[in-house]
C-alpha positions as CSV (number, residue, x, y, z in Angstrom):
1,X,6.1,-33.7,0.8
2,X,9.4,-35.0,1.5
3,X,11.4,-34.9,5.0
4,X,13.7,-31.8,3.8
5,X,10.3,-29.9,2.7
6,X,8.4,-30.7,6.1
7,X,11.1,-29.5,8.1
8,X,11.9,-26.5,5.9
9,X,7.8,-25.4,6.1
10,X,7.6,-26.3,9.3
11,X,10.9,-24.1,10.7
12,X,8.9,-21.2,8.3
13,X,5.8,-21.3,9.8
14,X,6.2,-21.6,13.1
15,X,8.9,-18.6,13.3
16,X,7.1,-16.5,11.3
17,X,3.5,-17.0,13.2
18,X,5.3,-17.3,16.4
19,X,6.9,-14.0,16.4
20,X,3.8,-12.5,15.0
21,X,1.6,-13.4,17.6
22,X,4.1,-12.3,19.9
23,X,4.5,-9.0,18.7
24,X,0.9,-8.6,19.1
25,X,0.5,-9.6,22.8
26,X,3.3,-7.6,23.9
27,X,2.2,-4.5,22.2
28,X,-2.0,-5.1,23.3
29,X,-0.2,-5.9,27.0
30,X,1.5,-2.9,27.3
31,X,-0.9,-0.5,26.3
32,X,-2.9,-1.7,28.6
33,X,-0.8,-2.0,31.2
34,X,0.1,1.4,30.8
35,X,-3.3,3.0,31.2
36,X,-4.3,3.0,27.5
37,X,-8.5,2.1,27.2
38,X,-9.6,-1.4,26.2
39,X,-10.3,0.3,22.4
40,X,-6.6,1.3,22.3
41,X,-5.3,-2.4,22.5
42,X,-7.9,-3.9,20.7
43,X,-6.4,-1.3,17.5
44,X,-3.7,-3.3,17.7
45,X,-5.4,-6.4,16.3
46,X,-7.4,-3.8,13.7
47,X,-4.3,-2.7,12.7
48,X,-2.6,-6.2,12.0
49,X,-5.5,-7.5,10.1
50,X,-6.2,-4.2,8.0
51,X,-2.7,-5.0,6.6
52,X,-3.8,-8.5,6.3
53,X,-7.1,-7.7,4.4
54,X,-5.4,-4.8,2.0
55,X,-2.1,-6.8,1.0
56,X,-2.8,-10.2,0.8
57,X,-4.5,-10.7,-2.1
58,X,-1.7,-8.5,-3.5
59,X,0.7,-10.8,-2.6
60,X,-1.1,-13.4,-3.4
61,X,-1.5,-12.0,-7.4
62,X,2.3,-11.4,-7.6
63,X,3.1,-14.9,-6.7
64,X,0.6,-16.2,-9.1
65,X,1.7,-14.0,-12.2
66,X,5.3,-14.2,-11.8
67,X,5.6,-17.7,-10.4
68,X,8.0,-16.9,-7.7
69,X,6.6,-17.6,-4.7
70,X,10.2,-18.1,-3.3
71,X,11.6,-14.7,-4.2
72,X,7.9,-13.2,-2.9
73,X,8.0,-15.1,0.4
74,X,11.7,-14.0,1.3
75,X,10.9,-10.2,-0.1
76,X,7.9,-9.8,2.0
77,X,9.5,-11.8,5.2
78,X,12.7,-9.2,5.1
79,X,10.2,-6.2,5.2
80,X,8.1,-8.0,8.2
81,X,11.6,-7.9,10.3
82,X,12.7,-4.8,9.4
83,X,9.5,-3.1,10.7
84,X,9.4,-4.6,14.1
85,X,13.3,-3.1,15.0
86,X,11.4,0.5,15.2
87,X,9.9,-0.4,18.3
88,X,12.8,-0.7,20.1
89,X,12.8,3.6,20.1
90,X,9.2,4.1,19.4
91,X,6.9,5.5,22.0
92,X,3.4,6.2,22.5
93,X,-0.3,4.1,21.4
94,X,-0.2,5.2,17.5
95,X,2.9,4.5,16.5
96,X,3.0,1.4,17.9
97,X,-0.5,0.3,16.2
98,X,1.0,2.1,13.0
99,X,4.1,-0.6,13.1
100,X,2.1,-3.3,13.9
101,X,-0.4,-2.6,10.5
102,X,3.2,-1.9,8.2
103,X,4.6,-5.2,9.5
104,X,1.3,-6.7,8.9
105,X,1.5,-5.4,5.4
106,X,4.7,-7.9,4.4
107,X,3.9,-10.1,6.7
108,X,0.5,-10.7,4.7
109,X,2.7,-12.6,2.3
110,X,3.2,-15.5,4.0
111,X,-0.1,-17.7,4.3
112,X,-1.8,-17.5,0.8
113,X,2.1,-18.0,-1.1
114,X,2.9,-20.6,1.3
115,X,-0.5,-22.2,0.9
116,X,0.0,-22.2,-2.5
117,X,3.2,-24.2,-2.9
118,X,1.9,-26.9,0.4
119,X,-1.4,-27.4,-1.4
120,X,0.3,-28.1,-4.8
121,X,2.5,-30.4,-2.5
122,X,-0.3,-32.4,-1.1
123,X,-2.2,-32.7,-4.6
124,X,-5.7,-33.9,-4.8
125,X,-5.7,-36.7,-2.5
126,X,-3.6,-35.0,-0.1
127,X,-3.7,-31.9,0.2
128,X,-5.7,-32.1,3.6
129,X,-3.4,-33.4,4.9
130,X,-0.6,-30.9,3.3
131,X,-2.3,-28.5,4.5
132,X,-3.0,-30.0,8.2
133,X,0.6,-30.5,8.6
134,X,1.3,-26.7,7.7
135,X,-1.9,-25.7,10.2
136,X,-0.1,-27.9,12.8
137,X,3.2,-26.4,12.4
138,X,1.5,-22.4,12.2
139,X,0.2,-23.5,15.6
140,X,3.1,-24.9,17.2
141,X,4.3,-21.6,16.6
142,X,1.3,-19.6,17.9
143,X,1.6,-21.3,21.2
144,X,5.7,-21.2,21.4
145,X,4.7,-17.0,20.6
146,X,1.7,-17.2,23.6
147,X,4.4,-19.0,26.2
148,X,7.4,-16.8,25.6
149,X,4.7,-13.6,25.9
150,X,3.6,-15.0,29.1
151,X,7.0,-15.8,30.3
152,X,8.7,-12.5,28.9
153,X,6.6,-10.1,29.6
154,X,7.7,-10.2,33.0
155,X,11.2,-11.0,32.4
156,X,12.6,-8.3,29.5
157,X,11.9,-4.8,29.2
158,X,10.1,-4.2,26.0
159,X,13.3,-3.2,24.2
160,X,14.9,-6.3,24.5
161,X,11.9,-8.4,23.5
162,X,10.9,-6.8,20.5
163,X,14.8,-7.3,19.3
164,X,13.5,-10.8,19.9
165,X,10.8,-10.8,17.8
166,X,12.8,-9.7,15.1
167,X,15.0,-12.4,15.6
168,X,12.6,-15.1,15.3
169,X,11.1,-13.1,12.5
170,X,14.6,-13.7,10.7
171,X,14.8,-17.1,11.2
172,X,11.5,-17.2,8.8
173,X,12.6,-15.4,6.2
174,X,15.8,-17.4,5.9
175,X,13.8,-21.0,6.1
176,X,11.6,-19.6,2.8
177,X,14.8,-19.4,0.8
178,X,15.1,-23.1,0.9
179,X,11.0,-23.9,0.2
180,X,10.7,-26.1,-2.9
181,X,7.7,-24.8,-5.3
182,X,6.2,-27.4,-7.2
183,X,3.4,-25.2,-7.8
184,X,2.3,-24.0,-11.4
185,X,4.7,-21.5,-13.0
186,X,4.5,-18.8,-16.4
187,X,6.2,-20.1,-19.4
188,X,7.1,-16.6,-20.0
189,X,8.6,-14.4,-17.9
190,X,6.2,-11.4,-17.7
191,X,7.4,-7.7,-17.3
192,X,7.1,-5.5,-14.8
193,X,4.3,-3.4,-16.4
194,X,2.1,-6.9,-17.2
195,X,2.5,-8.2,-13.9
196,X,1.2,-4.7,-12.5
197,X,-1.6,-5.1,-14.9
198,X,-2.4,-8.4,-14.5
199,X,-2.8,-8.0,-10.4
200,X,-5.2,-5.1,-11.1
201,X,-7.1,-7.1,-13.2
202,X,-6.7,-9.8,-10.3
203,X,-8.1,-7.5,-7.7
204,X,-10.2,-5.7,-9.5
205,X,-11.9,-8.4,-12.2
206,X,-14.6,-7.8,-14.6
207,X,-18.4,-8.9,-14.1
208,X,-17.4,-11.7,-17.0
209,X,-14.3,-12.7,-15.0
210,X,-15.8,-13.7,-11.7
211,X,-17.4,-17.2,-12.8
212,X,-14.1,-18.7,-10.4
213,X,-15.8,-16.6,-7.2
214,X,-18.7,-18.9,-7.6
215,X,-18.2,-22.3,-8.1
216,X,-19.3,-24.5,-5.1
217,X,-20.7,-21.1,-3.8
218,X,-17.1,-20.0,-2.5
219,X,-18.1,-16.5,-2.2
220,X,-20.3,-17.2,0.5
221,X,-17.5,-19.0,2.4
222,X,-15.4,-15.8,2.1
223,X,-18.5,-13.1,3.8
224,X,-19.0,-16.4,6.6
225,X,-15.1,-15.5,7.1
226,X,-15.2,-12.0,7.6
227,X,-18.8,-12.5,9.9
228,X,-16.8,-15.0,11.5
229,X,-13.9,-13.2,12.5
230,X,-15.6,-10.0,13.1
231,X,-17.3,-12.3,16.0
232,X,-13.8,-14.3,17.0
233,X,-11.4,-11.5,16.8
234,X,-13.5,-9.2,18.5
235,X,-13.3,-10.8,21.7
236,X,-10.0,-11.9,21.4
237,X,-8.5,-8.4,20.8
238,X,-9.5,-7.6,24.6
239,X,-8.2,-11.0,26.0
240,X,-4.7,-9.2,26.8
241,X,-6.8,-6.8,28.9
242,X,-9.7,-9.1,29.8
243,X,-7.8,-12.0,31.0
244,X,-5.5,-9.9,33.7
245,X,-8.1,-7.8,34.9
246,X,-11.7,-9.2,34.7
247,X,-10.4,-12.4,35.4
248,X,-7.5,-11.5,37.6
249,X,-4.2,-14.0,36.0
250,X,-0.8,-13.5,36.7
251,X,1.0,-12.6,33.1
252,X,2.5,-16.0,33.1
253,X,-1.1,-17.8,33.5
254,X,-2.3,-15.5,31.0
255,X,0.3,-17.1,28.6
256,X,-0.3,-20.2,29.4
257,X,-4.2,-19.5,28.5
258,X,-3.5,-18.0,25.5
259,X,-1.0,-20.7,24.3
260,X,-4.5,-23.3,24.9
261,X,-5.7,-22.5,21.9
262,X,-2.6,-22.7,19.2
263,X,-1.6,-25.7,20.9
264,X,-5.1,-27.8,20.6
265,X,-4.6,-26.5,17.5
266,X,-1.1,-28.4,16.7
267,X,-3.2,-31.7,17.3
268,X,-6.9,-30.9,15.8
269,X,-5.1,-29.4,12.8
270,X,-3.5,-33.0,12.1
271,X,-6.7,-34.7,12.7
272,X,-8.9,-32.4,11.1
273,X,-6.6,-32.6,8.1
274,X,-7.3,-36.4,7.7
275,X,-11.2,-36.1,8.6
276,X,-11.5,-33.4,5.5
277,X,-10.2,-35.7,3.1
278,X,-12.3,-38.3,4.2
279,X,-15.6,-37.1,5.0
280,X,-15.6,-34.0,3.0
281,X,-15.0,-29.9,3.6
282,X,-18.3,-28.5,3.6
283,X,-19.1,-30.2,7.4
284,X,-16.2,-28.9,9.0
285,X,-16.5,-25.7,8.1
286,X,-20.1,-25.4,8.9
287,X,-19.1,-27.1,12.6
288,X,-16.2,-24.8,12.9
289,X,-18.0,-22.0,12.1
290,X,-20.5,-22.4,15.0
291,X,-18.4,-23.2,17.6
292,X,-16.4,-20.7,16.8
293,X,-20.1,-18.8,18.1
294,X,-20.2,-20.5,20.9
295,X,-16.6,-19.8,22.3
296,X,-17.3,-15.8,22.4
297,X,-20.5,-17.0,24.6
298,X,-18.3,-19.5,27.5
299,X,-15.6,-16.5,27.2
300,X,-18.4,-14.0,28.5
301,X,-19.0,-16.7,31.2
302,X,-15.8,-17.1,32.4
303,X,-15.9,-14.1,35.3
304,X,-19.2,-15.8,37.1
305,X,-17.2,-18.4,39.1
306,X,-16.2,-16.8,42.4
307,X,-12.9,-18.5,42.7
308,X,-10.0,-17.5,39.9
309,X,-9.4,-21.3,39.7
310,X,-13.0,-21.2,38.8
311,X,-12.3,-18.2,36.5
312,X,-9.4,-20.2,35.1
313,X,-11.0,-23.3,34.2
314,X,-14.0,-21.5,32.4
315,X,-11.4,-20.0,30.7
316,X,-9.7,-23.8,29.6
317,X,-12.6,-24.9,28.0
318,X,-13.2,-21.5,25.9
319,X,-9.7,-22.1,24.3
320,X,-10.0,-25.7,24.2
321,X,-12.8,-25.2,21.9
322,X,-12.3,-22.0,19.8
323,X,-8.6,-24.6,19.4
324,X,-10.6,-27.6,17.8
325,X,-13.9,-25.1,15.9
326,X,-10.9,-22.8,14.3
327,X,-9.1,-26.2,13.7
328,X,-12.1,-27.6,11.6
329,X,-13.2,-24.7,9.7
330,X,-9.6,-23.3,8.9
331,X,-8.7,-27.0,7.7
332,X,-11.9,-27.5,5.9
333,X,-11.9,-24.0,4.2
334,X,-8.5,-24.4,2.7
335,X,-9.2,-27.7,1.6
336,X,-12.3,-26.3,-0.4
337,X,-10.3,-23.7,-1.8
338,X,-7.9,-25.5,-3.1
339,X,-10.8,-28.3,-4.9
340,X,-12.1,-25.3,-6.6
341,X,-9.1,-22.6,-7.1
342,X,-7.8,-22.3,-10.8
343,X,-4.7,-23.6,-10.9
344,X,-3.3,-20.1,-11.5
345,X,-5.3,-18.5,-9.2
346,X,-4.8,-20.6,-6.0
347,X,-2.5,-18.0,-4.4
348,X,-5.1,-15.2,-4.9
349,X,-7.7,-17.4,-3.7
350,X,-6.0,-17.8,-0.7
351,X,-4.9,-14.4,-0.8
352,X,-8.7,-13.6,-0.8
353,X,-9.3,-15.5,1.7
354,X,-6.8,-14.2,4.2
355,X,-8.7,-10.7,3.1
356,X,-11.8,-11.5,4.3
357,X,-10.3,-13.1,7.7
358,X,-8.9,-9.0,7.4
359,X,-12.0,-7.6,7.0
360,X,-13.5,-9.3,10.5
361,X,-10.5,-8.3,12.1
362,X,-10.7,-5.0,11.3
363,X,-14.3,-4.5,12.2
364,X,-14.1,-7.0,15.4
365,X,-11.9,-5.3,17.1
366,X,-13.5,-1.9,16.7
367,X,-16.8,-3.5,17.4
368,X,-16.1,-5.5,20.5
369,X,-13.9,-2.5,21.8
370,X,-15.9,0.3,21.0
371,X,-19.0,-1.5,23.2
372,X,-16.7,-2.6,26.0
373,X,-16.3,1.3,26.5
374,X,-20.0,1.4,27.2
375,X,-21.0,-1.8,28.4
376,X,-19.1,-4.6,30.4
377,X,-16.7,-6.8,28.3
378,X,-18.9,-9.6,29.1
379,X,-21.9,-8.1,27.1
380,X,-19.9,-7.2,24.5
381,X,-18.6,-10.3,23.9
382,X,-22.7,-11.7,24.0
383,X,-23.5,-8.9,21.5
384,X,-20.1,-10.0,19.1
385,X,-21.2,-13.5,19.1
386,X,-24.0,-12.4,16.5
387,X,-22.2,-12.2,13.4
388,X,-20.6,-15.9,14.1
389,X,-24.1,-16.8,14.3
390,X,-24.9,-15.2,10.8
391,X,-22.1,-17.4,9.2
392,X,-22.9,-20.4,10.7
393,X,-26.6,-20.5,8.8
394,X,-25.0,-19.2,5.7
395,X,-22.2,-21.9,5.3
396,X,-24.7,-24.5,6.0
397,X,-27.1,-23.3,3.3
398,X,-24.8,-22.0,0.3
399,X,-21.9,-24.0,0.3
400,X,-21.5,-27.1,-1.8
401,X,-19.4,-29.9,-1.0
402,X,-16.4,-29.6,-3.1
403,X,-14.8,-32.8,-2.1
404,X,-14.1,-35.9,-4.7
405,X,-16.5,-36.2,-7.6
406,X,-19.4,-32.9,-6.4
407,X,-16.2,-30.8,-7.1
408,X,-16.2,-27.9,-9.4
409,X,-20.1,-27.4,-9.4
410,X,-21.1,-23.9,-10.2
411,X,-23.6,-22.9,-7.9
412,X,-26.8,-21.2,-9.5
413,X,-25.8,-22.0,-13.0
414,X,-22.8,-19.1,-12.2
């Protein structure tokens, strides 16, 4: 990747994730701060990733069939903006999760397209390191979102920050227009009727078309996903409830938490991008995967010191390490993808795998909230470790490495 196209993905990224994780702070913030129940704001993470999961992959297909990823990524990154300006006038719990699912539905574009054209910039012997940099720069803008939550939430009324957040949102979809695609393209332009039957055939493939789902045993890194996140977004679905009133932080230390994690990640993402392409894919994952488990179990711990600088340093070291596990396994993953993706089915791939990331968003939220009704949040954060545990075990037994020359092995003969 040259200078020009590090600076151009890099401005993309970090504006687009930035004012997405923004969005979803201030909304989960707000309804609880105005009395909603800790199921209510978690819906606001089900609702973002239920876009994620539904639209991704479709995405994902387009850019694939038609070969332009550019035209996708600015198409989708318009219709992100223009669904956060209705909250400016909207009022009330469900239409605020409703906007935050339709934005999620456009904003879905963005990571498997993007992916697409940085992995085909890396190329074989870089692309953990392409896609490390791209990791880096996603979570430069997660914590840039996490700060200017914690430090505007108490500054702007919520009118003025969501005209914010489309803002930065803008900024995103005009950095795309300038991405350079070196990715594969169509030597025919196809029609509109082929492209919408060549993504339902995408989505929807044949028991003979599926060979691609198995090689290396990348199936089973996509349900280890989902388990995964059901475990990982779960608990942090309540952290915009949990961290100002179990634990008792100001809404500026509260930002500053939640900013922990994306930036560690700025810095693991770099390194974990080099480790990958030197000691291999499968290993991170499988690392990443289990202390991924083990942060929704020090999160559970964080209200037994008695002092809140106790609290708050519990707290440190659960973000510091859900920062370097999601760091490894993200980095690792979409290595592994990309060793065993098609070349004109990398998008979809990715697509597929921001799907099943969808899937344990949608069910972690409803899982960890729903029991937090009943039980402490502490418990419920014990009993949503379990599926985290799940993937751990089944990463370390199905998948195959995929790096260097044990790439492209079908697992049981598939």
């Amino acid at each position: 990747m040259t200078l020009r196209d590090r600076l151009v993905v890099a401005t993309a990224a970090a504006t687009r994730f930035g004012s997405g994780i923004l969005m979803g702070t201030a909304l989960g913030f707000y309804i609880g701060d105005s009395g909603g129940s800790d199921l209510a704001a978690a819906l606001v993470y089900t609702a973002y990733f239920a876009g994620m999961m539904l639209f991704a992959p479709v995405w994902g297909a387009v850019a694939d069939v038609t070969g332009r990823r550019r035209a996708v990524l600015v198409l989708s990154g318009a219709g992100a903006t223009l669904a956060v300006l209705p909250l400016v006038v909207a009022e009330g719990t469900w239409a605020s999760v409703g906007l935050r699912g339709l934005y999620a539905s456009f904003a879905a574009a963005f990571p498997p397209v993007m992916l697409t054209v940085v992995s085909a910039a890396g190329g074989e012997s870089g692309r953990g390191r392409a896609v490390g940099f791209f990791n880096s720069a996603r979570a430069l803008g997660f914590t840039g979102g996490q700060l200017t939550a914690g430090a505007l939430l108490g500054l702007l009324v919520p009118d003025s920050l969501f005209l914010a957040i489309a803002g930065l949102s803008l900024v995103s979809t005009l950095a795309v227009a300038f991405v350079a695609d070196s990715a594969p393209t169509p030597d025919v332009d196809p029609t509109l009727s082929e492209v919408v039957s060549e993504v339902r055939h995408r989505l929807l493939p044949g028991v003979d078309d599926r060979a691609h789902l198995r090689t290396n045993g990348l199936q089973w890194l996509y349900v280890a996903l989902a388990l995964r996140n059901t475990s990982v977004l779960g608990v942090m679905s309540l952290m915009p409830v949990y961290l100002p009133q179990s634990l008792g932080l100001s809404e500026l230390l509260m930002g500053a938490l939640l900013a922990l994690n994306p930036g560690g990640q700025a810095v693991f993402m770099l390194v974990f991008g080099r480790v990958t392409d030197v000691t291999g894919r499968k290993r991170l994952v499988t690392l990443g995967m289990a202390g991924s488990t083990l942060f929704a179990l020090v999160a559970a711990a964080a209200t037994l010191p008695a002092t809140a600088s106790g609290r708050f340093a519990v707290g440190v070291v659960a973000f510091l390490l859900i920062a370097a596990s999601f760091s490894a396994m993200t980095t690792g993953a979409l290595a592994f993808i990309g060793d065993v993706a098609p070349p004109d089915r990398e998008s979809e791939l990715m697509g597929l795998r921001t799907t099943a990331k969808g899937v344990g968003g949608v069910l972690g939220p409803v899982l960890v909230g729903g029991l937090a009704l009943v039980v402490s949040k502490e418990v419920a954060f014990v009993v949503g470790a379990v599926p985290g545990v799940v993937a751990t075990v089944l990463v370390g037994v199905m998948l195959v490495e995929s790096h260097g020359a044990r790439a492209r092995v079908p697992l049981f003969g598939g």
